[in-house]
Every structure is written in C-alpha cells, then in structure tokens.
Steps between C-alpha positions, in 0.01 A plus 500: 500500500202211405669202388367406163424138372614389166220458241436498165522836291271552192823517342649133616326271226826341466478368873176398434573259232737349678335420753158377395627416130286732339610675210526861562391591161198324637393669814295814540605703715215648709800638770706767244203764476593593170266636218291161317469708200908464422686807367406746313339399164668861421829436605476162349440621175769764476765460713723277240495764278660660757792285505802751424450689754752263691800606283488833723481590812203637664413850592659526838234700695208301292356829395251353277367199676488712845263758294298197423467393853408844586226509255327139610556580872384851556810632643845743352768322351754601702295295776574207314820240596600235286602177666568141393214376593343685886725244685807736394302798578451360871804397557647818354236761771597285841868555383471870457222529829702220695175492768610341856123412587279423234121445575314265203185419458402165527476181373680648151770435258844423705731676259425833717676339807730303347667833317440708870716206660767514231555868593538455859121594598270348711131400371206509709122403381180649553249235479150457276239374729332198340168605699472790270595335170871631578386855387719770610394703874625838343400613872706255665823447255525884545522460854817286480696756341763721661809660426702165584370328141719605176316324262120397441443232207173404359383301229158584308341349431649247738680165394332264649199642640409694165356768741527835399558850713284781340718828409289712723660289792816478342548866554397479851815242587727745299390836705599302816797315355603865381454632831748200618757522268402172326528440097219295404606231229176353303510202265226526230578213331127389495326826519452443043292231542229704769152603385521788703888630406435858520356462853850275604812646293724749688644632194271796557685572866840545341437810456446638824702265700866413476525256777345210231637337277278247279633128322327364170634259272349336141553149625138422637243802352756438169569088520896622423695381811693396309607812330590668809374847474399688836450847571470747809298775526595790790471862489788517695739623263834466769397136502504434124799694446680290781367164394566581104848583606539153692335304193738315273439678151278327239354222743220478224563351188436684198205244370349561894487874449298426210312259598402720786385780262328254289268330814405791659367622137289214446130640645327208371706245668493698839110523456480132485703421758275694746196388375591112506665522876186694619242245366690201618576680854129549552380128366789338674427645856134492437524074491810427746305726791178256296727186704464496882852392524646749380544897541595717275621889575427782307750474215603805308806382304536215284449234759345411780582403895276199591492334881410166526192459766518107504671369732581177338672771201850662509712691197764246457210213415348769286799565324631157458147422337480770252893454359368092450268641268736718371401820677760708717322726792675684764521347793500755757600377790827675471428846534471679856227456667376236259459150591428173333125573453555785223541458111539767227391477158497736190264538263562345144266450182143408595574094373797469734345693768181264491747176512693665780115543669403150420824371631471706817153446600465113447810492755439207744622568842756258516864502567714563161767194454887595436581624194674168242851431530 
C-alpha cells in the first residue's frame, strides 16, 4: 500500500484557521472543487415550502427521485442506487465485491484504497506518465490486466489530473476486463462540469455491460456536499438488488430526496454552470501555460493539475502564500506519484479567479516562512 501524507482537505477550513488565524468564513477555497455558482437558485427558492415533508418518512425505494435521475442521466431507473452521499455507495460495492487485488489508476482520490484495505484487499496502481500529460495508454493499461485483478477503479474525469478517458476507450478496457473477470468501478464525479460530456459519460455502457458500475454525487456539479445525496448507476441488476438489500433503509432524508428532484430540474442553473466552468477553463489555462514557470495539463473537470517548472518553486510555498491572502489551493504533493512541485486549483467566478491569477503569477521564488504561532 502507498503511505499517504497528511494534508489539508478542501473540507478542513477549521484546521486552517487555527493555524494561520484566518477566519474560515474568510478563506476561499480554491481546493473543494465545488460549483462557484452555489445551489440551485431553484432549489433555493422552493425547497422551504417543502418543509413537511419531514413529518413522514420517505418513499423507501425513492421511486420518484430515481425517475428523475433517470430522466437527467440518460439511463432506466432501476439503474439508479441511492446512497448517502457516493462515499456510502463505495464503501457499500467493495463490501459486496470484497476484491483481493485491486488495480487503480493513478495519482487519484484515496478513498478507493482506503475502502479496498478495509475489506481485506490489496491495492495496486497503474501509473499516468507525466511525459504524456498523464493521459491514459489504453494500449498499455490493457496490457496489465489478467485474470489475477478483481477490481479496476477509475476516476473521470480524474481528481487531480482533470484528464479525461473518452467512452470509445472506455469500452475497450471493459471488453478486456470482461474477458478477465474484472468489474470496472468508475467515479464520475467530475464528468458534469466537461464540455465534451457525451463523448466521456459511461452511462451509455450500462446497458450492454454488467461488469460497471458508475459513482455520481450532487456535492461538486450541485455545490450540496453537504446534503449528502449520491447515486450509482449499473445495469447489473444482481448488484443493485444485493447492495439495496445491504443499505440501511431511508439513508436519505426526506428534504434530500427533494432536493434531489428539485436540482436536477433546474435546466437553467445546469446551463450556467457549464457555460461559466468552460469559459474560465479555457482563459485560465490559456494565461498559466502564458507563465514559463508553470505548466498546466489539459483540464476537463472543474480544476486544474499545474507542475511547477522553477526550481526555486514547490506546492507547500505555493500554498502557504495563497491561504496568507486568504486563498486555499491544493497542495498536491500528497497524492501518488505526486511530489512537491504540483498544485491543484478549481475554477471559481471570473473576480476570484483573476485574484487567484494575480496572486499566483507575481509569486517570487523565495522560500515561504512558517505559518504564525
């Protein structure tokens, strides 16, 4: 297993304010990849007249808000698992598959081996090569597969690179991983926020493969981690009825259900989502590959991987600058196959986006000092 480092999660504004003294109310936090735009204006508008709904329970199979997800994701609803939040929904698959050799793609999102380890598995990683902008090798990741590997999990668009793998390739690694025996777990977390969605979703391969299953969640695409409402979409239909038989009943809230069937309604607000993250993508990457010191790679999410090309640079100065002016980045040093010379950063409203930019590029290659006491 690759020992992780601690760091700071988008999530850990509380650490951060005690550390530097900053106000977490105060910060921005460039590191949590979740929607600028807020929630819904839709859901924010409705949902308290909503508010009765919590002196009942909720419809145990989620009929109506699964039919919803259907509708906004292409797919049946009986393809559709509820979860609380996708972290359940992971945790909930490697219990039912409990794989003994699990082969991730890499540098990504720990919870995948963490929740491999808990069951007893082992975790190995495939590698993105820097030298090609850590695209996939469909050719060459194929080639590592054999009847030995239980489980393949991929993230894409990936978290941190923001790369993407095209479906057309996708449903190359499933023939082989098919041939092998392998179920094929894919975290789509990101895949809202591409311009190109229809050419990166799986949803579409549900329906001729049942070695897939596919995560989203409304906490990033939906700015609701806080509500905790994940899904799973598989056309595997002994897997959902195994993993809705392991779920604890109701583990979404009534005002979640709704709230779900309320977001997913609101065209206007998904519209402008896209639009923003694609415009700020493009005129972010355009100026930080602009800076010899830096290189940016292809970003397809809401974020983007940049290495640091100056020697005299490294992540933890970076990110010890930007939280001074009140500015949280990702420091990236922590994932595998990372070092110190890689930062992530998502994309916010074009005025906090140009005062990350200013703050990035007038960097002087210096050593940061410690953080106050």
């Amino acid at each position: 297993m690759i020992q992780h480092k601690d760091h700071f999660h988008g999530s850990d504004l509380e650490k951060i304010e005690k550390i530097y003294g900053i106000k977490k109310e105060e910060i921005v936090s460039f590191s949590a990849n979740v929607n600028p735009l807020g929630i819904s204006p839709l859901l924010r508008e409705t949902l308290a007249s909503h508010i009765d709904a919590i002196t009942t329970y909720p419809d145990r199979e989620y009929t109506s808000l699964r039919k919803c997800i259907a509708g906004y994701t292409g797919t049946d609803y009986e393809n559709i698992i509820m979860g609380n939040g996708s972290t359940e929904l992971i945790s909930l698959f490697i219990q039912i598959q409990r794989p003994q050799k699990a082969l991730i793609i890499g540098p990504t999102y720990s919870e995948y081996e963490r929740e491999v380890s808990l069951g007893g598995g082992a975790c190995l990683y495939y590698p993105l090569k820097e030298e090609q902008d850590f695209a996939l090798d469909a050719a060459d990741f194929t080639s590592h597969l054999n009847e030995s590997i239980d489980l393949v999990v991929i993230c894409n668009p990936n978290n941190p690179t923001s790369g993407a793998i095209p479906r057309r390739t996708m449903r190359k690694i499933l023939d082989v991983c098919k041939q092998n025996d392998i179920f094929v777990m894919v975290d789509e977390t990101y895949v809202e926020f591409a311009d190109n969605y229809e050419e990166i979703t799986s949803v579409p391969l549900t329906a001729y493969y049942n070695n897939i299953v596919i995560l989203r969640g409304t906490s990033k695409f939906f700015a609701c981690p806080g509500l905790r409402l994940g899904y799973a979409i598989t056309g595997n239909r002994d897997l959902t009825k195994e993993i809705n038989k392991r779920k604890n009943p109701w583990t979404i809230n009534s005002l979640a259900a709704i709230s779900g069937e309320i977001m997913f309604r609101d065209s206007d607000y998904i519209t402008r989502t896209r639009a923003l993250i694609s415009r700020e993508r493009s005129r972010i990457s355009e100026i930080i590959m602009a800076d010899g010191r830096f290189k940016a790679y292809p970003p397809n999410g809401n974020f983007m991987l940049v290495r640091l090309l100056d020697d005299a640079l490294s992540s933890g100065m970076l990110f010890d600058q930007m939280i001074r002016q009140k500015m949280m980045i990702r420091d990236c040093s922590t994932f595998p196959f990372l070092d110190n010379k890689y930062i992530r950063f998502c994309f916010m409203m074009p005025e906090m986006n140009d005062k990350l930019l200013s703050c990035l590029l007038k960097t002087e290659s210096r050593e940061a000092g410690l953080p106050p006491q």
